[in-house]
C-alpha positions in Angstrom: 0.0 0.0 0.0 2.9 2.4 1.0 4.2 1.7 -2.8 1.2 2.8 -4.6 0.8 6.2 -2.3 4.5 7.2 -3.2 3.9 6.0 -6.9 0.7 7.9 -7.2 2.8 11.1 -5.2 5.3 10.9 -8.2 3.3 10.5 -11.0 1.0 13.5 -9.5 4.2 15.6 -9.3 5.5 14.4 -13.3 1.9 15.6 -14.4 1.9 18.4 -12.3 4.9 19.9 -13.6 4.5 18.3 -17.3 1.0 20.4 -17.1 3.0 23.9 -16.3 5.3 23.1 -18.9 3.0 22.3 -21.4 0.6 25.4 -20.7 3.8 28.1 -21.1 5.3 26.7 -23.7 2.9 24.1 -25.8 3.1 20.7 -26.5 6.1 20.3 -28.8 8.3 23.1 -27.2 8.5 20.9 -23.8 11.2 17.7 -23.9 10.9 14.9 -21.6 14.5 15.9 -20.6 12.3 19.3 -19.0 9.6 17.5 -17.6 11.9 15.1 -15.8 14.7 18.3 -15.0 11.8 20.9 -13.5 10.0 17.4 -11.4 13.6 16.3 -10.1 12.8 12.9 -10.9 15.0 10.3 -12.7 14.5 9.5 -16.2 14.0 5.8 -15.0 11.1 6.9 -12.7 9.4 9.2 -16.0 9.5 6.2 -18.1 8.7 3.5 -15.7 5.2 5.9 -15.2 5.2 6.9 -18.9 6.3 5.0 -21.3 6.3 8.1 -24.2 5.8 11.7 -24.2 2.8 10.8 -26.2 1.4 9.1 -23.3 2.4 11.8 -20.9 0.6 14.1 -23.0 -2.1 11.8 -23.2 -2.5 11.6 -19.3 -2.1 15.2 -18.8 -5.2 16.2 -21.2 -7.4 13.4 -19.4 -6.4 15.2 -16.4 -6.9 18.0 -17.5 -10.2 17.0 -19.1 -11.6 15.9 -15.8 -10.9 19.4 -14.5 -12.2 21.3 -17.5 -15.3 19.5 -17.4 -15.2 20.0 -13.6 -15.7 23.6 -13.7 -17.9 23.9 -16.7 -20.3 21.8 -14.7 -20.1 23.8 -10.9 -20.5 27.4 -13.4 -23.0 25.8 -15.3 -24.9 24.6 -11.8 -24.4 27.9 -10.0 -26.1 29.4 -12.7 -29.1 28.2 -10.7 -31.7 25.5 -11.6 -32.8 26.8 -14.6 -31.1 24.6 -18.0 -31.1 27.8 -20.2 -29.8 29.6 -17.2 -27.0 27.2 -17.1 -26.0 27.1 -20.5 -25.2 30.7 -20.1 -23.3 30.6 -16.8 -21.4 27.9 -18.0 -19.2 30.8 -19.7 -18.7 32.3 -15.8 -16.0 28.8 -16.1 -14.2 30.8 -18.9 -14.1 33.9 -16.9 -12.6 32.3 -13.9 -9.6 31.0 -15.9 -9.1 34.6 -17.4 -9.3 36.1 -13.6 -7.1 33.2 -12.4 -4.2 33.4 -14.6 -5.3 35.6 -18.0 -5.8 32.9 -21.1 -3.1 30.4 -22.7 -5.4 29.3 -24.8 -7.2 25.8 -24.8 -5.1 22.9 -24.2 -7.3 21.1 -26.4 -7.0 23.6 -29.6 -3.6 23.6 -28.6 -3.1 19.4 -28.8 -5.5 19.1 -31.8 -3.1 21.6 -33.3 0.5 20.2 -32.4 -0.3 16.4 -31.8 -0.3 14.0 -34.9 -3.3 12.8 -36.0 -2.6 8.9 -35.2 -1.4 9.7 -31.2 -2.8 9.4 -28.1 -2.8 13.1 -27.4 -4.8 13.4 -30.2 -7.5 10.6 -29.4 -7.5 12.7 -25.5 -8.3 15.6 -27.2 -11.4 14.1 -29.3 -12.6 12.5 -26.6 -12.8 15.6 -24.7 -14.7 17.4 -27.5 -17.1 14.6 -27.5 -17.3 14.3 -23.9 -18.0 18.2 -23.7 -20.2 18.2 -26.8 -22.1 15.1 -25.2 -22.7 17.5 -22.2 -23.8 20.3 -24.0 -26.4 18.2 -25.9 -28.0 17.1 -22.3 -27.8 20.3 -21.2 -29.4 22.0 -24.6 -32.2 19.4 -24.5 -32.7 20.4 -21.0 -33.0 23.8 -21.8 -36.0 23.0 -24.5 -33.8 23.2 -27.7 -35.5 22.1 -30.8 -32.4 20.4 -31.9 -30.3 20.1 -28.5 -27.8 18.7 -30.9 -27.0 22.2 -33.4 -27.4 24.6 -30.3 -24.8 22.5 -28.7 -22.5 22.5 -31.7 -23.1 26.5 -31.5 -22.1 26.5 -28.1 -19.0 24.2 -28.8 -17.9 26.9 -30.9 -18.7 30.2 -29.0 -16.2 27.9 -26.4 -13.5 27.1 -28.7 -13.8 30.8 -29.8 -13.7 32.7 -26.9 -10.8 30.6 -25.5 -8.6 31.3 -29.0 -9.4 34.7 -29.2 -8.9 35.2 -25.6 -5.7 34.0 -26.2 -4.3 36.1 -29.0 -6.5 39.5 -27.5 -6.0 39.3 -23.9 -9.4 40.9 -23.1 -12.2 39.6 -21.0 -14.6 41.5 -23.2 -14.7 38.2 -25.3 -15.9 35.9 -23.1 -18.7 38.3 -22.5 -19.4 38.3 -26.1 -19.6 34.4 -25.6 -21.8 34.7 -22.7 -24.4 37.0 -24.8 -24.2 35.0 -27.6 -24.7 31.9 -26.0 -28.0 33.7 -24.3 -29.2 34.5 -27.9 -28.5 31.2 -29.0 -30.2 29.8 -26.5 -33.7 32.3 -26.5 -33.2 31.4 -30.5 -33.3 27.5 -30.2 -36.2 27.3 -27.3 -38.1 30.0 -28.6 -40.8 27.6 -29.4 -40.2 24.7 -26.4 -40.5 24.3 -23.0 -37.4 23.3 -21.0 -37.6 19.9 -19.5 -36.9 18.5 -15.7 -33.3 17.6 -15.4 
């Protein structure tokens, strides 16, 4: 037992540091000889854990997945009870990354970018979108969408969008564009339907 507690200690600490190195710099300008330099762990003990940087990479974005999602979901459900309401607040998520640390872009963009198309960075990274977009589609349906499926994609997008843009801008201002546009969306697609229970 004391074995798997120091094991799950390292490999928290590899990811932990892989995941600072990978949001400054991006995937491909971080070496494993970094990740194992800035963690202060052998190279024997990075390998043994990860056997690639393609599955360190591929850890890290599940990791970071679960956390992404994490917050999406608490914004989304402080937005209140109301789905619609919560389609909207889900954006709040954005804004707290902004506030925390100002935007380096989506780590997802970012691997869909840099990682090739036959890795397991990659596969993280559609599974995430599908993950998210799976979400979205409860959430839409929720919310009395017409088509949950087509407000979610627009939702996926005013995401994506805001996180990019936030990136190369700087500026809050565009996540409250998100926001707004996401409540248009939203008054657009449910004009006609009720919201369901959740």
């Amino acid at each position: 037992m004391v074995t798997r507690v120091r094991r799950t200690n390292t490999e928290q600490r590899i990811l932990d540091t892989a995941a600072g190195l990978f949001h400054r710099h991006g995937l491909r300008g971080v070496g494993v000889d970094q990740v194992i330099a800035d963690s202060g762990v052998a190279k024997s003990t990075l390998y043994a854990h990860f056997r690639s940087k393609d599955d360190l990479i591929a850890a890290y974005l599940r990791r970071t997945d679960e956390s992404w999602m994490g917050r999406l979901r608490a914004a989304a459900e402080a937005a209140g009870p109301d789905p619609a309401e919560q389609v909207v607040g889900l954006f709040d998520a954005l804004l707290a990354s902004f506030d925390r640390h100002g935007f380096f872009g989506c780590p997802f963009v970012s691997a869909a970018v840099e990682a090739e198309l036959d890795s397991k960075a990659h596969a993280a990274t559609v599974a995430h979108t599908r993950r998210r977009q799976e979400w979205l589609t409860g959430l839409a349906g929720a919310a009395g969408a017409a088509e949950p499926a087509v407000l979610a994609a627009h939702l996926g997008l005013l995401i994506d969008g805001a996180l990019a843009c936030g990136r190369l801008l700087q500026d809050r201002a565009v996540v409250d564009a998100a926001k707004s546009s996401a409540r248009a969306a939203v008054v657009a697609h449910t004009a006609h339907n009720p919201p369901t229970a959740v």
